[in-house]
C-alpha positions as CSV (number, residue, x, y, z in Angstrom):
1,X,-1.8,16.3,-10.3
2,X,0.0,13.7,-12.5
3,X,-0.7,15.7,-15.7
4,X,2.9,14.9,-17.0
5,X,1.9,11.1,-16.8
6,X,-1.3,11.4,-19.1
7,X,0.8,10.9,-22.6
8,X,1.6,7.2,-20.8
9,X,-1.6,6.2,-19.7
10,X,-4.4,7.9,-21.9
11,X,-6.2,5.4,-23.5
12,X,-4.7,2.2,-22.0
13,X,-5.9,-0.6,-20.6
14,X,-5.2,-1.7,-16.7
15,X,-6.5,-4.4,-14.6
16,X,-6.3,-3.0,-10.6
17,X,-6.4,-6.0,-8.4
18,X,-7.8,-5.6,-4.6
19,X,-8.8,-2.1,-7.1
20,X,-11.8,-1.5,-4.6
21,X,-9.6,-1.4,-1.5
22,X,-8.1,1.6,0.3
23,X,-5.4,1.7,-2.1
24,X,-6.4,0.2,-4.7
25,X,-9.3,2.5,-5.5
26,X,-7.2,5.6,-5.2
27,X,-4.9,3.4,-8.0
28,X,-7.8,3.4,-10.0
29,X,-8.8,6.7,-9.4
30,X,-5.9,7.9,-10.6
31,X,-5.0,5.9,-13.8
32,X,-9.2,7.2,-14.5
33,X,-8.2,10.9,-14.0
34,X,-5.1,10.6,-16.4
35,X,-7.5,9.1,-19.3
36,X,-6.9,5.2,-18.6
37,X,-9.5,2.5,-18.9
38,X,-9.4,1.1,-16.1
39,X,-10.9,-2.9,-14.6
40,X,-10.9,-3.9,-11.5
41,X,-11.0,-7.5,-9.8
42,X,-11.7,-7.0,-5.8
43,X,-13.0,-9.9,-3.8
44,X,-14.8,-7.3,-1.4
45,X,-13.2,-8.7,1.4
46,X,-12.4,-6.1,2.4
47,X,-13.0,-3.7,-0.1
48,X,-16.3,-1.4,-0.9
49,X,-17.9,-0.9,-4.4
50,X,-19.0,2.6,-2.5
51,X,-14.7,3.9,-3.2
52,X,-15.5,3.6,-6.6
53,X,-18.9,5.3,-6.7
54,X,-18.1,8.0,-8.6
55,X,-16.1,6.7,-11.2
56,X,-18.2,5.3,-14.4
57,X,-17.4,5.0,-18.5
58,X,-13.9,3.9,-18.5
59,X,-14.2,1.6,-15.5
60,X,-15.3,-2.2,-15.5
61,X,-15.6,-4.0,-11.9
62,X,-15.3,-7.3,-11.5
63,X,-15.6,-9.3,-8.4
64,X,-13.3,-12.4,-8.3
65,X,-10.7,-14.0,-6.4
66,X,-6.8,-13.4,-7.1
67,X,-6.2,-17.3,-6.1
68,X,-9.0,-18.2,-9.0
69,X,-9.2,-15.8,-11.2
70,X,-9.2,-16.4,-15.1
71,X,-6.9,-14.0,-15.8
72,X,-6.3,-15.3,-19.3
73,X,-9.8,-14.1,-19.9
74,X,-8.8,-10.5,-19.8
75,X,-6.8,-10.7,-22.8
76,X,-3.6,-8.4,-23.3
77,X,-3.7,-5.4,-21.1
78,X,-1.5,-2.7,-20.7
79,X,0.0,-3.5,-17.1
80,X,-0.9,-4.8,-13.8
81,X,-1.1,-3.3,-10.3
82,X,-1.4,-5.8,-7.7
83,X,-2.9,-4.5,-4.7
84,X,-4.6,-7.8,-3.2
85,X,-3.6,-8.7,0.2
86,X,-4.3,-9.9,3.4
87,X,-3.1,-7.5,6.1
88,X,-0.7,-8.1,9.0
89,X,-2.7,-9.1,12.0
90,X,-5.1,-11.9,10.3
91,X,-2.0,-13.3,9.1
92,X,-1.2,-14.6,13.0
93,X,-4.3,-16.3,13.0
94,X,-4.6,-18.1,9.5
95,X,-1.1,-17.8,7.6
96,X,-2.0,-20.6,5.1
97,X,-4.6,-17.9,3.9
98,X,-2.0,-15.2,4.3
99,X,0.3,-17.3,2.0
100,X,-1.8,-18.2,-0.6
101,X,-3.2,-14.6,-1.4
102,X,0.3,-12.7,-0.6
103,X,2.3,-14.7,-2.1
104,X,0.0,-17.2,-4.5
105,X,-1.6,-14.0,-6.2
106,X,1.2,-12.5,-6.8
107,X,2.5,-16.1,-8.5
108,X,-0.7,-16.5,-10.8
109,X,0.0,-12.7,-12.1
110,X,3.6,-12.7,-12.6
111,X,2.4,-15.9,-14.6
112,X,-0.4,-13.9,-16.4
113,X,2.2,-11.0,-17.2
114,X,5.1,-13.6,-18.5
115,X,2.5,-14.9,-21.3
116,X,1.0,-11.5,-22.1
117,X,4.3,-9.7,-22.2
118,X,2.3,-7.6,-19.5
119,X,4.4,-5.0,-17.4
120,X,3.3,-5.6,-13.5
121,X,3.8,-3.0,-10.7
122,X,3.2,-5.3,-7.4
123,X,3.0,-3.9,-3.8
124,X,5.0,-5.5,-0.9
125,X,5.5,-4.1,2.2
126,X,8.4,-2.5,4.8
127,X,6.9,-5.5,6.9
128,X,10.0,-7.5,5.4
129,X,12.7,-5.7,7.2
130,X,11.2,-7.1,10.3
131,X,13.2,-5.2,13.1
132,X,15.4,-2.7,11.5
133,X,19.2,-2.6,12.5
134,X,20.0,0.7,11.5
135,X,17.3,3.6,10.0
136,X,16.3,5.2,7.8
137,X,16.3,1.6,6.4
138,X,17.9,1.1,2.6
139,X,17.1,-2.1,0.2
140,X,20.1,-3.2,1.6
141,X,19.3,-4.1,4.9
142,X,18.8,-7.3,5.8
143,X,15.4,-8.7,5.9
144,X,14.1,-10.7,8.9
145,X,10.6,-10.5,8.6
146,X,8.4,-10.9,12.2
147,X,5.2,-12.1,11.0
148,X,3.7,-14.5,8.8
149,X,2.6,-11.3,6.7
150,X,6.2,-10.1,6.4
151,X,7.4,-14.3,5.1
152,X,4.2,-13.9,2.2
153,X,5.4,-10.4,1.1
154,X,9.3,-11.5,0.8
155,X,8.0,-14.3,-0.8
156,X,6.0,-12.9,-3.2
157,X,9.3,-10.3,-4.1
158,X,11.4,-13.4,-4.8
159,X,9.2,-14.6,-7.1
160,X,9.1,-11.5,-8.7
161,X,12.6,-11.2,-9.0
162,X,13.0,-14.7,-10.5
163,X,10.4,-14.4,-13.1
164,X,12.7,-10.7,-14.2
165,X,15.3,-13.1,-14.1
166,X,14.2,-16.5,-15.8
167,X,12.0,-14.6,-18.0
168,X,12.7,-11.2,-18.6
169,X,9.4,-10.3,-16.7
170,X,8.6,-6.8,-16.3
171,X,7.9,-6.3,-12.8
172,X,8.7,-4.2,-10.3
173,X,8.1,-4.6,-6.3
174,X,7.1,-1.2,-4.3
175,X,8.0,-1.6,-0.2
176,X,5.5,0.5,1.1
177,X,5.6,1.6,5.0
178,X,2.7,3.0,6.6
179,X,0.0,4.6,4.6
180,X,-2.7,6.5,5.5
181,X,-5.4,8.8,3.9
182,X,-9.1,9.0,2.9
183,X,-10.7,5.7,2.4
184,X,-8.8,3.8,5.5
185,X,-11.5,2.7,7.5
186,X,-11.1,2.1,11.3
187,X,-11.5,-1.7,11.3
188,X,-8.5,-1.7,8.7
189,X,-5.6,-3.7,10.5
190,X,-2.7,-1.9,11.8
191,X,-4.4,1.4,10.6
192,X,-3.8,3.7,13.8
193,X,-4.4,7.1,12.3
194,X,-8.0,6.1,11.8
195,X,-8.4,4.6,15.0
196,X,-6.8,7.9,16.8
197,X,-9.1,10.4,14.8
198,X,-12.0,8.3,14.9
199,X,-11.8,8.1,18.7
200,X,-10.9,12.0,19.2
201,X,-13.2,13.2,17.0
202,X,-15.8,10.9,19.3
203,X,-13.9,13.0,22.3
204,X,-12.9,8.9,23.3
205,X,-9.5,8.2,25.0
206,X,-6.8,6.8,22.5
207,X,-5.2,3.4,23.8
208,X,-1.8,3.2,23.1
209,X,-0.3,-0.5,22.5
210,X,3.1,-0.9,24.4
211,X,5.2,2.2,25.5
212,X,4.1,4.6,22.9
213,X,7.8,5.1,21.5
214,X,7.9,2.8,18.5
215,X,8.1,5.0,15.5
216,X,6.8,5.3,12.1
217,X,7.3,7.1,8.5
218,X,4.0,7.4,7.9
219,X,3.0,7.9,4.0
220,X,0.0,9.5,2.2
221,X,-2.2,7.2,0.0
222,X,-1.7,10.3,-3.0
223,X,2.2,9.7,-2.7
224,X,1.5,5.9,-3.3
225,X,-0.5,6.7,-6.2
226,X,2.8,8.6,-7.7
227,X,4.8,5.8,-6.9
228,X,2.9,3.4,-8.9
229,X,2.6,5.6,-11.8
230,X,6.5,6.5,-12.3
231,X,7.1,2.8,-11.5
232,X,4.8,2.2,-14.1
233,X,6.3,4.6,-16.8
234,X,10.1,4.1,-15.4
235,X,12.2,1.9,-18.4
236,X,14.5,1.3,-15.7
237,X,12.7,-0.3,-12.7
238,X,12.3,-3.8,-14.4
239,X,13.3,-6.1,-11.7
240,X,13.7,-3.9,-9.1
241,X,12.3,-3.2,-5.6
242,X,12.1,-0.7,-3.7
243,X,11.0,1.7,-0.7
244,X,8.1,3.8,-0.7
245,X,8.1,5.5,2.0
246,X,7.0,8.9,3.3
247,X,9.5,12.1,3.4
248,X,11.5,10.5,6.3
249,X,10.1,12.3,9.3
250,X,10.6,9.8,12.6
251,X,7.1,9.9,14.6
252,X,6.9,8.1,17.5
253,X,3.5,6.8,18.2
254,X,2.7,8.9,21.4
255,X,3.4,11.8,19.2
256,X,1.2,10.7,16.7
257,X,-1.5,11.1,18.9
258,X,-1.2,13.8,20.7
259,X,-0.9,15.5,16.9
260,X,-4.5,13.4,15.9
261,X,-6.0,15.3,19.2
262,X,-5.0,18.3,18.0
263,X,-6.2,18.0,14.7
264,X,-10.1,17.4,16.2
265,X,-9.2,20.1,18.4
266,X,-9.2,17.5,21.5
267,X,-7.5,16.7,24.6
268,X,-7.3,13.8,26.8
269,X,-4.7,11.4,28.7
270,X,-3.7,8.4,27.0
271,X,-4.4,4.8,27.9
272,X,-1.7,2.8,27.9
273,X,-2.3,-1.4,26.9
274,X,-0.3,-4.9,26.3
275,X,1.6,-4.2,22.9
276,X,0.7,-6.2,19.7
277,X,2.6,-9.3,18.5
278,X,4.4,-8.3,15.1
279,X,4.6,-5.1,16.1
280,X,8.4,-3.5,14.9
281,X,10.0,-0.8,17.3
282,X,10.9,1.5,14.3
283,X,10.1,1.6,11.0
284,X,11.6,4.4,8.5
285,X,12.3,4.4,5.2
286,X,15.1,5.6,3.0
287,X,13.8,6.5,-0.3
288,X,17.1,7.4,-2.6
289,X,17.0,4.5,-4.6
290,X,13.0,5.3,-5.7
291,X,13.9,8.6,-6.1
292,X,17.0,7.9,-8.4
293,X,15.2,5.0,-10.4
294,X,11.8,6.4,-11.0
295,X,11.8,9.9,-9.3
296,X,9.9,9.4,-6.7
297,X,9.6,12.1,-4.2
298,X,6.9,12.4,-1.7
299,X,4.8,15.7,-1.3
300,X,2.3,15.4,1.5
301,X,3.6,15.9,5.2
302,X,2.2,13.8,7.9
303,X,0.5,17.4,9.3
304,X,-1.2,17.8,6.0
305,X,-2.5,14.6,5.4
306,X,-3.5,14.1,9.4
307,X,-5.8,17.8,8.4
308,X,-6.9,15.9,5.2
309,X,-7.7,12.7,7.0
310,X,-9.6,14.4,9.4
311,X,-11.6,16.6,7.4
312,X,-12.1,12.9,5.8
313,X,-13.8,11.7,9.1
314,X,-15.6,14.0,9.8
315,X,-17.7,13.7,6.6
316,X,-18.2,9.4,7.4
């Protein structure tokens, strides 16, 4: 899949943090397939040693705390990808918590990758834009962030673009929007493509939260994977951020599941509920500046990836 990448990555060393999580594991997964040696920290909060089952030899797990964390102890290794995180709807109940791992992890390994002259690849989210004023939405648009969540992850970017500034840190900050794929359990927060599949594969009505017409880009967990790697190999992402997003299409929720029904071959009215605080009415990225920085393009339509997801499911 990435087999262009290999020369970069064969052989290295990487340290995937939250690297037994939904993304992360599909992170480590990949840097595996392309010949990396590959450890993992995960506090198994909410990640499962059972997503890296099946990959041994050049992996090393370690369970540990980003807030804690003797990084030092690793020694030099060959980049960082930051996937720990506490997701959107905890962070309304307990932001202090939300604060310290969004934004505090992301402190201790910008600090780890300034000593170790260690190039970091860190995940934020489109949860920054807060309620977009014009879409698709560019890195230009302002960001007014609507939940504690949203504050940690622009937090975390403006520590990462001071320490490429101060320091000459090699960092870069990925946006990503809403991802989905294999591995997304249903209790994941704010993950509604499990929810709808899970519940029409269980012939179950799907409960819609508000009026159904918020949208979403949504983006494939394999297309986050090429992110990271090109932001990885790119010599010209060093202090930049930027959108990851899916290939643009504007779904509206409602939509969205009628298309999960249809997947599990279902069909049933939907329920309609109180909407959640946080949520944002649209969300859509614009993914130029990825794509003219580090080439980023992504490959797997929402219709494919709903077929994958299900097939997924169906296996759980």
């Amino acid at each position: 899949m990435h087999s262009d990448l290999a020369e970069t990555f064969r052989g290295r060393r990487f340290l995937v943090v939250g690297g037994a999580g939904f993304i992360g594991s599909h992170i480590a997964e990949g840097l595996l397939a392309l010949g990396a040696r590959v450890v993992v920290l995960d506090d198994f909060s909410n990640g499962k040693r059972a997503n890296l089952a099946g990959d041994a030899g050049s992996l090393e797990l370690l369970q540990g705390d980003v807030r804690t964390f003797d990084f030092d102890s690793l020694g030099k290794l060959d980049g960082v990808f930051n996937e720990a995180a506490r997701a959107l709807l905890p962070s309304f109940v307990d932001p202090v918590t939300d604060l310290l791992v969004n934004a505090g992890g992301a402190v201790r390994l910008l600090e780890y990758a300034r000593k170790h002259d260690v190039k970091l690849v860190h995940a934020s989210s489109g949860s920054v834009y807060g309620n977009p004023i014009k879409i698709p939405i560019s890195e230009d648009h302002p960001l007014n962030p609507i939940s504690p969540y949203g504050v940690s992850k622009q937090t975390s970017e403006l520590y990462c673009s001071m320490y490429f500034r101060v320091y000459g840190t090699d960092v870069v900050a990925l946006r990503y929007f809403n991802v989905y794929g294999p591995r997304q359990t249903v209790n994941e927060e704010m993950g509604v493509i499990p929810i709808f599949v899970s519940r029409s594969l269980r012939r179950m009505p799907l409960r819609i939260f508000g009026d159904g017409k918020q949208t979403r880009d949504f983006l494939n967990v394999s297309d986050v994977v090429s992110a990271n790697l090109l932001a990885y190999r790119s010599t010209r992402a060093a202090g930049q951020i930027m959108n990851i997003g899916g290939g643009g299409e504007e779904v509206s929720i409602e939509e969205l599941a009628q298309m999960a029904m249809k997947a599990c071959g279902y069909e049933a009215p939907l329920l309609y509920t109180d909407a959640k605080p946080g949520d944002i009415r649209r969300l859509v990225a614009d993914n130029t500046h990825a794509k003219e920085v580090i080439g980023y393009v992504p490959k797997v339509t929402l219709e494919a990836g709903l077929k994958q997801y299900v097939e997924y499911a169906r296996g759980l």
